[in-house]
Structure formats: C-alpha cells, structure tokens
Biotite code that builds the C-alpha atoms (Angstrom):
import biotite.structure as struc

atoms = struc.array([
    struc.Atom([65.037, 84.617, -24.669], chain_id="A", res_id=1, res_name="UNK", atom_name="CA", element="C"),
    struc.Atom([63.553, 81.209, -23.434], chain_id="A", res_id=2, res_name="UNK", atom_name="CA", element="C"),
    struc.Atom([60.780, 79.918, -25.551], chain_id="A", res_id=3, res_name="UNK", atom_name="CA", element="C"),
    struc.Atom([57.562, 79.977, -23.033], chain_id="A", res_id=4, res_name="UNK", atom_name="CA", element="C"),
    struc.Atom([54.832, 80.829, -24.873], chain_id="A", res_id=5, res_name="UNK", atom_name="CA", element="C"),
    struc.Atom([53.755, 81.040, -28.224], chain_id="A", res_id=6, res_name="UNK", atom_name="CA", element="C"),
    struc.Atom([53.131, 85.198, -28.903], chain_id="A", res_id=7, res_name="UNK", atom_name="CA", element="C"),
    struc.Atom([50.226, 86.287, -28.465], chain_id="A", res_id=8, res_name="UNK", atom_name="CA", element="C"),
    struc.Atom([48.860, 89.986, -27.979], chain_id="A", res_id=9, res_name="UNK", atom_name="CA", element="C"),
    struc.Atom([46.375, 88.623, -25.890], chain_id="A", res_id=10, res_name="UNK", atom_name="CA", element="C"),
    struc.Atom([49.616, 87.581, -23.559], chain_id="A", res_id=11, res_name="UNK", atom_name="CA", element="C"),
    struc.Atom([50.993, 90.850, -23.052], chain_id="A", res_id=12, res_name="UNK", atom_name="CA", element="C"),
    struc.Atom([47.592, 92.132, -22.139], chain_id="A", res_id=13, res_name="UNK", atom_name="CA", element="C"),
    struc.Atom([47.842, 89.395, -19.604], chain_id="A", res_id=14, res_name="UNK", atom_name="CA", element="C"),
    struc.Atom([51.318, 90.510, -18.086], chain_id="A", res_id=15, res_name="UNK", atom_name="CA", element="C"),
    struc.Atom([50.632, 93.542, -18.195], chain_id="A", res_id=16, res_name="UNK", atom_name="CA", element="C"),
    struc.Atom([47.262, 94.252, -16.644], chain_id="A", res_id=17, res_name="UNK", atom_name="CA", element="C"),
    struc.Atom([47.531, 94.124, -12.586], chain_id="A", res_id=18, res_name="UNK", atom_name="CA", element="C"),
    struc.Atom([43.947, 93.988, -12.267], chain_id="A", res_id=19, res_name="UNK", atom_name="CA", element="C"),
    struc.Atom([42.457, 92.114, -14.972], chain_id="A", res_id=20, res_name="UNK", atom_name="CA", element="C"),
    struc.Atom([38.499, 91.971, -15.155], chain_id="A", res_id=21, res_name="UNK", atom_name="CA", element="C"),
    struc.Atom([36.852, 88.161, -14.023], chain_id="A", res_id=22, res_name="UNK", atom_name="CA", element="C"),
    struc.Atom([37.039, 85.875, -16.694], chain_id="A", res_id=23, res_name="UNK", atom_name="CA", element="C"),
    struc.Atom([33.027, 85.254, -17.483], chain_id="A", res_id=24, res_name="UNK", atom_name="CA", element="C"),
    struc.Atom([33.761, 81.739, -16.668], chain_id="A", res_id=25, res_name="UNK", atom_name="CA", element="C"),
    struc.Atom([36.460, 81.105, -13.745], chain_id="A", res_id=26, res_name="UNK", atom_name="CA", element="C"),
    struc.Atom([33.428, 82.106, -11.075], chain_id="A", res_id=27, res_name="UNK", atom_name="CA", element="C"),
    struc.Atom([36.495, 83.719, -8.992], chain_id="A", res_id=28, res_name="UNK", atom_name="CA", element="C"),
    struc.Atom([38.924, 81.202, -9.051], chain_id="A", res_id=29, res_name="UNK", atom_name="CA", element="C"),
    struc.Atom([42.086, 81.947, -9.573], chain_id="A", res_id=30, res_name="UNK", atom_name="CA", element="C"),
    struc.Atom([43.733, 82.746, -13.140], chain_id="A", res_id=31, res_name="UNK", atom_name="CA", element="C"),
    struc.Atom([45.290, 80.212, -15.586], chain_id="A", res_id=32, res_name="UNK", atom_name="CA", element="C"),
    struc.Atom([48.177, 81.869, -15.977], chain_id="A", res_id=33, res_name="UNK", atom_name="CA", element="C"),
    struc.Atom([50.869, 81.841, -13.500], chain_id="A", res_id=34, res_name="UNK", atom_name="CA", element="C"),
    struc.Atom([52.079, 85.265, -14.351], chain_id="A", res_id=35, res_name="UNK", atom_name="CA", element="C"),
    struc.Atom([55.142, 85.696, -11.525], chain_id="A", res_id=36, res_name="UNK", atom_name="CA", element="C"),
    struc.Atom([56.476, 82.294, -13.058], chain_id="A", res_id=37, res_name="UNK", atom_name="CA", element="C"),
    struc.Atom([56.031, 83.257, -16.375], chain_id="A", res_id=38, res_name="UNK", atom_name="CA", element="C"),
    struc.Atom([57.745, 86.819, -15.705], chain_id="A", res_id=39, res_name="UNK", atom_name="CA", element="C"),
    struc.Atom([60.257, 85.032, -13.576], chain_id="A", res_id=40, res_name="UNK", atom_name="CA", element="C"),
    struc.Atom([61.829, 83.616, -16.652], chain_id="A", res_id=41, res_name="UNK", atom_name="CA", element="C"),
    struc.Atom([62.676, 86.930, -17.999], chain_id="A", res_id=42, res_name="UNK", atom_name="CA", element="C"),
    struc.Atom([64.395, 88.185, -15.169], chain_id="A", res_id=43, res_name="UNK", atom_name="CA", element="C"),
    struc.Atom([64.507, 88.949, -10.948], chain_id="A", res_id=44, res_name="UNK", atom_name="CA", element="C"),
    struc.Atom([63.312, 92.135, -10.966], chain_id="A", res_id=45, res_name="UNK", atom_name="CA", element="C"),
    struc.Atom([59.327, 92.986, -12.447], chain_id="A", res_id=46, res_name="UNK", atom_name="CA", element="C"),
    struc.Atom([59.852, 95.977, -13.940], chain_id="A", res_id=47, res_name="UNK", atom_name="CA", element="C"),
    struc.Atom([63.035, 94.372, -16.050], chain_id="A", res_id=48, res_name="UNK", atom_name="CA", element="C"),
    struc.Atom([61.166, 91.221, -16.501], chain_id="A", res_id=49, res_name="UNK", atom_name="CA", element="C"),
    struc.Atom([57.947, 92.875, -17.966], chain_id="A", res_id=50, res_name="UNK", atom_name="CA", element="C"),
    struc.Atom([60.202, 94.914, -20.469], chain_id="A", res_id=51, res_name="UNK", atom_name="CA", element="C"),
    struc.Atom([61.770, 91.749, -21.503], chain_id="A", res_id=52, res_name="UNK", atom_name="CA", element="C"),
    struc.Atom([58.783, 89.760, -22.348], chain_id="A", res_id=53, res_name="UNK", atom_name="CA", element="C"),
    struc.Atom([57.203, 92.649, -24.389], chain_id="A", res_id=54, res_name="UNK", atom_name="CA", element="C"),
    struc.Atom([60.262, 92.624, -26.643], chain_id="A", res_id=55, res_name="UNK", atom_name="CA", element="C"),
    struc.Atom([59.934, 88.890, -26.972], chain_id="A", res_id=56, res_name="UNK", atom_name="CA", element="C"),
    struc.Atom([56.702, 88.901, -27.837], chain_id="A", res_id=57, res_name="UNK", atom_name="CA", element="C"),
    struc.Atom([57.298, 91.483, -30.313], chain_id="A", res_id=58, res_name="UNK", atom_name="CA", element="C"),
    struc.Atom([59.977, 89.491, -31.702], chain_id="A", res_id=59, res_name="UNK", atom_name="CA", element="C"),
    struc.Atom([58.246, 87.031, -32.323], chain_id="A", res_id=60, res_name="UNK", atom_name="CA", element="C"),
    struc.Atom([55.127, 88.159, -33.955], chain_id="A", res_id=61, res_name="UNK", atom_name="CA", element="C"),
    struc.Atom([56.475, 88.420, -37.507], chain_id="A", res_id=62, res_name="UNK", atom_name="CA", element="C"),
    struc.Atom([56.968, 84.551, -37.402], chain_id="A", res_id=63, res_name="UNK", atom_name="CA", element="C"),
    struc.Atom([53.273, 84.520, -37.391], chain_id="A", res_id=64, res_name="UNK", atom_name="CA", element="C"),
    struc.Atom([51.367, 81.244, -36.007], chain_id="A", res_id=65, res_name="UNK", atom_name="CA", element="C"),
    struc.Atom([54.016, 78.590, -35.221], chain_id="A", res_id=66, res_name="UNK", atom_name="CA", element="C"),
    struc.Atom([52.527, 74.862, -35.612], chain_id="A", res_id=67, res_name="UNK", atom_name="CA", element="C"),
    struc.Atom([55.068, 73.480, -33.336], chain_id="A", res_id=68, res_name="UNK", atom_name="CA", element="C"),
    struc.Atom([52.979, 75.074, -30.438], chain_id="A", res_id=69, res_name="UNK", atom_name="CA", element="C"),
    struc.Atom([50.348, 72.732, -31.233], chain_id="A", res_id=70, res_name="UNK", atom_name="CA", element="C"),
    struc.Atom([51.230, 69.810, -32.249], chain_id="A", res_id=71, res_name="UNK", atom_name="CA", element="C"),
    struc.Atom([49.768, 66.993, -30.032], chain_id="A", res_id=72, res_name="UNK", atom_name="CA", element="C"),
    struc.Atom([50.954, 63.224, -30.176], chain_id="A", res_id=73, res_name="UNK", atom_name="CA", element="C"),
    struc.Atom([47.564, 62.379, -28.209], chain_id="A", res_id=74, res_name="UNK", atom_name="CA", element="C"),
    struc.Atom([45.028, 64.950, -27.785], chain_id="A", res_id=75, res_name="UNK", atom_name="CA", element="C"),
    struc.Atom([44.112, 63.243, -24.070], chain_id="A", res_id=76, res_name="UNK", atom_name="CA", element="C"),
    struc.Atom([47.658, 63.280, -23.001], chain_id="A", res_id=77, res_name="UNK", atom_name="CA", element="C"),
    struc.Atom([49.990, 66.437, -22.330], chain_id="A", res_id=78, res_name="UNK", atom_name="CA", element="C"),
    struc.Atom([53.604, 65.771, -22.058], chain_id="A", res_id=79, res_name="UNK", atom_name="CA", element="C"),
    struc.Atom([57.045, 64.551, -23.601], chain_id="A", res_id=80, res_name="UNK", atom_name="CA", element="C"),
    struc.Atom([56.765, 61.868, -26.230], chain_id="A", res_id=81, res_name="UNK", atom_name="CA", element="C"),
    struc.Atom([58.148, 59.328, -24.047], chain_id="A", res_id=82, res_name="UNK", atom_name="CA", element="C"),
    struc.Atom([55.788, 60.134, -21.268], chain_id="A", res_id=83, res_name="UNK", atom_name="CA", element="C"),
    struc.Atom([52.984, 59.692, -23.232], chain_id="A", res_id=84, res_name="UNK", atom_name="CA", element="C"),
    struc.Atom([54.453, 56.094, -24.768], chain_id="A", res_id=85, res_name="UNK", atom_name="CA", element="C"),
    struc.Atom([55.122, 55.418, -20.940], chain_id="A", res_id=86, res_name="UNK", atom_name="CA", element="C"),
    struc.Atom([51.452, 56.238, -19.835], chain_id="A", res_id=87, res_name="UNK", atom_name="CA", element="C"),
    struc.Atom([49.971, 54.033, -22.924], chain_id="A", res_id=88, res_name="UNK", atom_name="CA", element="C"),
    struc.Atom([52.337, 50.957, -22.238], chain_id="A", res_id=89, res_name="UNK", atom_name="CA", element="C"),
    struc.Atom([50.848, 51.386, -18.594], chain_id="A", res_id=90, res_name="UNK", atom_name="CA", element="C"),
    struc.Atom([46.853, 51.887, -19.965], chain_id="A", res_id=91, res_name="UNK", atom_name="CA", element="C"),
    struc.Atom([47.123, 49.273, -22.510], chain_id="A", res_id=92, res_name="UNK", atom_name="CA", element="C"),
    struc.Atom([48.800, 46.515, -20.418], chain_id="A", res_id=93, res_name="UNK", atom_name="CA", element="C"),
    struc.Atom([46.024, 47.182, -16.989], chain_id="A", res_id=94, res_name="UNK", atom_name="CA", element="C"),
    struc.Atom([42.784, 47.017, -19.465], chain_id="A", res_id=95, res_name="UNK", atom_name="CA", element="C"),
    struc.Atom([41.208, 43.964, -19.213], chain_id="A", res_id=96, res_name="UNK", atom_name="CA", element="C"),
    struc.Atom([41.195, 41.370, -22.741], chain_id="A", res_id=97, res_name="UNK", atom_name="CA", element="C"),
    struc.Atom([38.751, 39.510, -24.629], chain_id="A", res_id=98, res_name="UNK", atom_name="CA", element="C"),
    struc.Atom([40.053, 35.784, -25.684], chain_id="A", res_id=99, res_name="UNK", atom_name="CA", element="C"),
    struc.Atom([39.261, 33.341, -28.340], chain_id="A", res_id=100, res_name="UNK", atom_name="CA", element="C"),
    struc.Atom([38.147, 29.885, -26.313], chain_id="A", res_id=101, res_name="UNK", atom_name="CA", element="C"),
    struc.Atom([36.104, 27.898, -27.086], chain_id="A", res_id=102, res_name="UNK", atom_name="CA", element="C"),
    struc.Atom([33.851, 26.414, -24.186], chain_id="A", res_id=103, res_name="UNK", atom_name="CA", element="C"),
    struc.Atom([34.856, 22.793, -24.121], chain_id="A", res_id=104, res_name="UNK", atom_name="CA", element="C"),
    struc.Atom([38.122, 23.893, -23.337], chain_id="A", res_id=105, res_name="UNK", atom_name="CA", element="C"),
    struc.Atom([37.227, 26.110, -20.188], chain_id="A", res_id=106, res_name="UNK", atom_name="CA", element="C"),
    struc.Atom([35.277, 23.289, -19.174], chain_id="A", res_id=107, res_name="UNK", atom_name="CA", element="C"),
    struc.Atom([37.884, 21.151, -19.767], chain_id="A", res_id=108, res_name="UNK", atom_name="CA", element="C"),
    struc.Atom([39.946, 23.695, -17.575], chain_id="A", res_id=109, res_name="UNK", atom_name="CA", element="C"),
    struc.Atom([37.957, 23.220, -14.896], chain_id="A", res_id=110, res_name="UNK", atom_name="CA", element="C"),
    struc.Atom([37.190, 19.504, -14.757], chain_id="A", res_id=111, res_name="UNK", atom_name="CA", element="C"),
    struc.Atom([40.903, 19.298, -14.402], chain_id="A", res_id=112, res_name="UNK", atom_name="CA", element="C"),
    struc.Atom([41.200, 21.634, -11.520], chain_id="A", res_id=113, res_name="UNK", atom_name="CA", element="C"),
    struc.Atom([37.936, 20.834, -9.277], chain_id="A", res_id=114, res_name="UNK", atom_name="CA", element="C"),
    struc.Atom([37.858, 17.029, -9.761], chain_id="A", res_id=115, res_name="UNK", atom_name="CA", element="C"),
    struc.Atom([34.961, 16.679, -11.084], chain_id="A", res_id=116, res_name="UNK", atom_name="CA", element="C"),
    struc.Atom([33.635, 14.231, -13.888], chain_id="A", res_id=117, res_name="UNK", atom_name="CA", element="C"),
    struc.Atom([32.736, 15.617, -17.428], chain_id="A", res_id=118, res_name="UNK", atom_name="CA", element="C"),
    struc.Atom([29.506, 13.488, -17.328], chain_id="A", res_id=119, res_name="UNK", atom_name="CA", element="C"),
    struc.Atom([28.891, 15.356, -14.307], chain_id="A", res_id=120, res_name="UNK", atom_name="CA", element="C"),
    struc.Atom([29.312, 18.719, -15.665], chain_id="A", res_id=121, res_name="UNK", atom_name="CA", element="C"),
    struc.Atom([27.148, 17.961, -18.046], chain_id="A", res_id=122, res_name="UNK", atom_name="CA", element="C"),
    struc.Atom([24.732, 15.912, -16.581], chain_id="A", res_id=123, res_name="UNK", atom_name="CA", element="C"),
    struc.Atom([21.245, 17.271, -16.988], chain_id="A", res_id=124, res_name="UNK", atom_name="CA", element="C"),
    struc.Atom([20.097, 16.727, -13.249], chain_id="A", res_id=125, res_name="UNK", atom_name="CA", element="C"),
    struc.Atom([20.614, 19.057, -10.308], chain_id="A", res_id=126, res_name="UNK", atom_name="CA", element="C"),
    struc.Atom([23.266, 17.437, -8.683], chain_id="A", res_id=127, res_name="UNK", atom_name="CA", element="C"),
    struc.Atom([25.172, 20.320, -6.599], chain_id="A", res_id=128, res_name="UNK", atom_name="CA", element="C"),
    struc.Atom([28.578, 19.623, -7.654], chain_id="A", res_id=129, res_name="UNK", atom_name="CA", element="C"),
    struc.Atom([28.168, 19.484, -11.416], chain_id="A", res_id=130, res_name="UNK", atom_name="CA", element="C"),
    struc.Atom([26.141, 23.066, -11.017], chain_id="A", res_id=131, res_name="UNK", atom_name="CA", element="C"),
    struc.Atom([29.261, 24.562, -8.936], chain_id="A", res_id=132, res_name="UNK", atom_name="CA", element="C"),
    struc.Atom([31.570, 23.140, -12.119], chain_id="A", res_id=133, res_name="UNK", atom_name="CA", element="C"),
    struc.Atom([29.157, 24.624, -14.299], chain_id="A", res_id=134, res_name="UNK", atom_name="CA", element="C"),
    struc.Atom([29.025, 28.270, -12.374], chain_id="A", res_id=135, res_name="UNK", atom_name="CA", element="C"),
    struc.Atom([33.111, 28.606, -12.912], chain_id="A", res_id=136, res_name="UNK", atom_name="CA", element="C"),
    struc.Atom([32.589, 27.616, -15.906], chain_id="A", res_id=137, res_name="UNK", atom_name="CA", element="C"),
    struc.Atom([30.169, 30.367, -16.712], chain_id="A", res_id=138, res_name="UNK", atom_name="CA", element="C"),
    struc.Atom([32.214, 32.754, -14.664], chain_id="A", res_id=139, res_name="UNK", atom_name="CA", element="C"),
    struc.Atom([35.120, 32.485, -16.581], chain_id="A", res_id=140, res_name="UNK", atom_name="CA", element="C"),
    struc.Atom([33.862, 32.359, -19.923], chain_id="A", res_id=141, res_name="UNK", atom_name="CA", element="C"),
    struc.Atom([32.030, 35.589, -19.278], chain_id="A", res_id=142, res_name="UNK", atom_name="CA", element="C"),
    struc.Atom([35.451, 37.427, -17.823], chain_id="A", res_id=143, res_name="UNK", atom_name="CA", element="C"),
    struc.Atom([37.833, 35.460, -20.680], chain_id="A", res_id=144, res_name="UNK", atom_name="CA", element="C"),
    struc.Atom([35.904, 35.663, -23.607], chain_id="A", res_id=145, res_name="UNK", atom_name="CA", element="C"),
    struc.Atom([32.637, 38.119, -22.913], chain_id="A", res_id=146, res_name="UNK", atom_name="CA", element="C"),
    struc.Atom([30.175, 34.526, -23.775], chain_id="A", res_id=147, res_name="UNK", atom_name="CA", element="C"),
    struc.Atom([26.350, 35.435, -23.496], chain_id="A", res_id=148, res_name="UNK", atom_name="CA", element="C"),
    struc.Atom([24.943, 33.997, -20.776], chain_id="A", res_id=149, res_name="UNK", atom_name="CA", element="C"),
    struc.Atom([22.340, 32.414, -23.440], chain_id="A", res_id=150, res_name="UNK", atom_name="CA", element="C"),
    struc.Atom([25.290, 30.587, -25.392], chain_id="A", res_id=151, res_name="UNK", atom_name="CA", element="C"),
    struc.Atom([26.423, 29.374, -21.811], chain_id="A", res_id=152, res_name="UNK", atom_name="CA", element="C"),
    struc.Atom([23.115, 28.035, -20.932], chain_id="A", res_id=153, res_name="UNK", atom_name="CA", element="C"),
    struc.Atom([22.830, 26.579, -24.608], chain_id="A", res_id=154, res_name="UNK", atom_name="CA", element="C"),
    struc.Atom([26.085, 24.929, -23.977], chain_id="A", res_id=155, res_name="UNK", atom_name="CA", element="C"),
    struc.Atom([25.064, 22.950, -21.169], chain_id="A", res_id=156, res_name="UNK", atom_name="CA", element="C"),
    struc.Atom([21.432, 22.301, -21.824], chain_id="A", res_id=157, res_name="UNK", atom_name="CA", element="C"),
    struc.Atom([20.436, 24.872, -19.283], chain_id="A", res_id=158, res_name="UNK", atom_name="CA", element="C"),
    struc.Atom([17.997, 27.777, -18.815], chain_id="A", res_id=159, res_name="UNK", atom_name="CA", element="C"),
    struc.Atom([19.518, 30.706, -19.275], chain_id="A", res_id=160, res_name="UNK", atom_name="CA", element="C"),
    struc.Atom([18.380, 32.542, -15.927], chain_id="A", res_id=161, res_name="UNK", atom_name="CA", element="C"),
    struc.Atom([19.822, 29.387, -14.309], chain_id="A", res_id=162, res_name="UNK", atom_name="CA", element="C"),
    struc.Atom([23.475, 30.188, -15.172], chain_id="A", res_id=163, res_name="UNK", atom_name="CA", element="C"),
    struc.Atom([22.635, 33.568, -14.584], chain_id="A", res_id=164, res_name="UNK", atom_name="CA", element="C"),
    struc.Atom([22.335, 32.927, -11.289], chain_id="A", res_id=165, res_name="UNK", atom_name="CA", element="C"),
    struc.Atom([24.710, 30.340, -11.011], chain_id="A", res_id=166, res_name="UNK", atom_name="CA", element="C"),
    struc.Atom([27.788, 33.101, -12.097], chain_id="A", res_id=167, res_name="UNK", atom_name="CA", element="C"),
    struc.Atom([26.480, 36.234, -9.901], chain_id="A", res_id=168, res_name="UNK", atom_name="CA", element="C"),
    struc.Atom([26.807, 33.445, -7.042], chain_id="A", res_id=169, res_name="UNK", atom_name="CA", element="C"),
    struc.Atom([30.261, 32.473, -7.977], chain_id="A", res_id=170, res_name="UNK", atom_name="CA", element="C"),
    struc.Atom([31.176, 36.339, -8.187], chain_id="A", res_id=171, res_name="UNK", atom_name="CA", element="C"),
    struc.Atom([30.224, 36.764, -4.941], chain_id="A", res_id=172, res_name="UNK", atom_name="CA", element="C"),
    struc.Atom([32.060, 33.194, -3.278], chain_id="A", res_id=173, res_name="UNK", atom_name="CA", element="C"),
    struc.Atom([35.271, 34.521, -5.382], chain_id="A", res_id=174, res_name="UNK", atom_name="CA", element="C"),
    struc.Atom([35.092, 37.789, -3.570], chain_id="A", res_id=175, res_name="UNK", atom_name="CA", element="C"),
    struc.Atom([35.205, 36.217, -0.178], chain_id="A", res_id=176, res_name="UNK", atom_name="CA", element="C"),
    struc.Atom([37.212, 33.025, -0.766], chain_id="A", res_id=177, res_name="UNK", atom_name="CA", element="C"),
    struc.Atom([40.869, 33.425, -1.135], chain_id="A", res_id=178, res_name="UNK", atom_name="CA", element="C"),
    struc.Atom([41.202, 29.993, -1.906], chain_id="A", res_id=179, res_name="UNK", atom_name="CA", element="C"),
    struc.Atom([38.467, 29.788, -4.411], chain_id="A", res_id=180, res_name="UNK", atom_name="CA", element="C"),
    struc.Atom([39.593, 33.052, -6.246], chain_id="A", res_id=181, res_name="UNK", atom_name="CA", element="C"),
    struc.Atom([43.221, 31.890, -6.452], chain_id="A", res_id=182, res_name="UNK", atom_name="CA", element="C"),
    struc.Atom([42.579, 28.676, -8.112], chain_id="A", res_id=183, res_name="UNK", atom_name="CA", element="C"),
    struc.Atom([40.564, 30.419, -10.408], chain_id="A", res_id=184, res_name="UNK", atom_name="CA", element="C"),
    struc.Atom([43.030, 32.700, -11.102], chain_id="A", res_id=185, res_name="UNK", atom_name="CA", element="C"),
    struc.Atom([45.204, 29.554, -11.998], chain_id="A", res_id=186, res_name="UNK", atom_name="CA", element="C"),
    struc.Atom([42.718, 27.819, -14.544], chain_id="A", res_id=187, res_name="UNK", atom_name="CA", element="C"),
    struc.Atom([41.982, 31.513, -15.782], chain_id="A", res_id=188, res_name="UNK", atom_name="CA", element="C"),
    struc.Atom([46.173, 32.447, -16.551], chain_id="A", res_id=189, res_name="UNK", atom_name="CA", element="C"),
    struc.Atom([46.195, 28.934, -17.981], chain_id="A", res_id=190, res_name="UNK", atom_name="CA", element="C"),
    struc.Atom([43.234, 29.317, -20.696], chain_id="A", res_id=191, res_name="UNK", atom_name="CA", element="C"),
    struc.Atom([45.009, 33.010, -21.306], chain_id="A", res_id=192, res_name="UNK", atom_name="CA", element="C"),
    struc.Atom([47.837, 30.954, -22.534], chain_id="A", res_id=193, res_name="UNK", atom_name="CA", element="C"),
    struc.Atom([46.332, 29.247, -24.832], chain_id="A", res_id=194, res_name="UNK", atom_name="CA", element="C"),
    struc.Atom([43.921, 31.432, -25.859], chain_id="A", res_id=195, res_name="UNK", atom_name="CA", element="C"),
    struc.Atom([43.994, 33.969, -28.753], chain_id="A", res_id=196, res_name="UNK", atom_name="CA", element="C"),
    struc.Atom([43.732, 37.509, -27.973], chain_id="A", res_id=197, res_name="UNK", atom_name="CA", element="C"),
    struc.Atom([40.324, 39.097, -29.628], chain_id="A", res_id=198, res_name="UNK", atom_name="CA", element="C"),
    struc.Atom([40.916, 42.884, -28.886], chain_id="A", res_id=199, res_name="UNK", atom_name="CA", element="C"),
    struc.Atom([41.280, 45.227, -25.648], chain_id="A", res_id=200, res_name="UNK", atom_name="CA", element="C"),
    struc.Atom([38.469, 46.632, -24.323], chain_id="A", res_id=201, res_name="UNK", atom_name="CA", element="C"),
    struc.Atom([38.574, 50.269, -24.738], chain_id="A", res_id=202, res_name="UNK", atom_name="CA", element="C"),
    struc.Atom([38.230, 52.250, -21.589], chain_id="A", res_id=203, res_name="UNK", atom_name="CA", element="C"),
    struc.Atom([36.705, 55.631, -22.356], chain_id="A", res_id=204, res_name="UNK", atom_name="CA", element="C"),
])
C-alpha cells in the first residue's frame, strides 16, 4: 500500500464521512484534505478504494506514532532536503550584508571615483562639491557597513542632521540617475572586495 499518511483514526473518520460537520474554524472554505486524491491512491473505483485505506490504516496502527512523519529539516520550509538547501542558498545569497570598513577607506573610494580633493572632502566650509563627496560617502557607509549617522557626522566634523540630510538626498538622486547609481554601484562592489563580511541581516 503506498505510504500517504501517517494512521490516524481521525483519518478514516475523514474518508469515510460524506458529510462531515464545518470545521469551527475553516468559516466554509473548503476542507484540508483532498479526499478523492487521497482515495485515488488506493484504487479507481470508491467503494474499493475506501476498503483499501481502512485496512491500511488498520495495518498500520500497531506501529504506533512513527517519528519519520515528523521530522522537519526547517520548521519554515516543507519539502525534499535538497529543496530546502536550494531555497536557503537562494535566501542567504539575496539578503543584504553588513561589512567591516573603515571610513577613510570609503572616502578614499570615492575621492577616487568623483575627482574630488581629500582636503575638499573634508574641508569644513560649505563648498557644494565636497558636501556631494561627503553625501556618497554617508550613503554608502550606511548601506555597506550600517555606520550611525552620528559617527558619520563625527567623521567629518559635521552636524549630524546635516549628513542626515545630505544621504536621504543622495537616496533619492540614486533612484533617478542611472548614471549616478551605477558608479556607485562600482565604488560600492569595490569596498565589498575588500571589506570583511560582519554577518547577514536576518530577514524575518
């Protein structure tokens, strides 16, 4: 007989009733159990079929509670083994991860890539172009390495609701310049590289 279901008497009750009472909970919907597929592995005709999975349910009932039945690799998964390793090497490799880099070196990243002085990025007056240097800066520390917007701002001298602003700005320019987002990109896959990987973020 094929192994469908671990025996239960509750499952011949199941089978066997052809008008079974609402369950308290399903609010009409229709049943969990599939009972035409489950009887159609016992045979074509219903009458044979029902006879069939009474006897293996009595069969089976002096083998008493059968762990195999329960035994989960990962509660939030159901499935084959190598499913479930396929659907984890999938979740692990799309959440997002937390590296170890230090700021001077994504500023250093960046100063390479926008042409733009050090003494300029770091300058303490408003000029436009070291603040843009500064808002990448901020922007990718806070995606690469999940920096506090008050150790950015300490970093460069700054106020912290300054470079607050300054990285919700670049957010939005990177959504709506290809250009600017792909160079990003670039200095971002290059600091990965070098980087050390802290943890994954866990997505419940």
């Amino acid at each position: 007989m094929p192994d469908v279901v671990t025996p239960t008497w509750s499952a011949i009750a199941a089978i066997d009733n052809p008008n079974p009472s609402p369950r308290p909970f399903g609010k009409g919907k229709a049943d969990l159990l599939d009972k035409e597929l489950v009887l159609g592995q016992f045979g074509k005709g219903r009458n044979q079929a029902r006879r069939r999975y009474r006897q293996f349910v009595f069969d089976g009932l002096p083998l008493g509670h059968q762990k195999k039945y329960y035994e989960v690799k990962d509660q939030r998964y159901l499935g084959e083994d190598e499913f479930i390793d396929q659907i984890e090497r999938i979740k692990t490799s799309a959440e997002p991860a937390l590296f170890e880099i230090p700021l001077e070196d994504i500023a250093k990243e960046v100063v390479n890539h926008i042409a733009i002085g050090r003494d300029r990025m770091y300058s303490l007056s408003r000029d436009r172009r070291g603040a843009y240097g500064r808002a990448i800066v901020g922007y990718l520390a806070r995606k690469l390495t999940g920096s506090l917007v008050k150790d950015i701002a300490r970093h460069f001298q700054r106020e912290p609701m300054t470079i607050s602003e300054a990285v919700m700005k670049m957010e939005s320019l990177v959504e709506k310049d290809m250009e600017l987002a792909r160079r990003i990109e670039h200095m971002r896959n290059n600091l990965m590289k070098r980087g050390k990987k802290k943890y994954l973020i866990t997505v419940a």
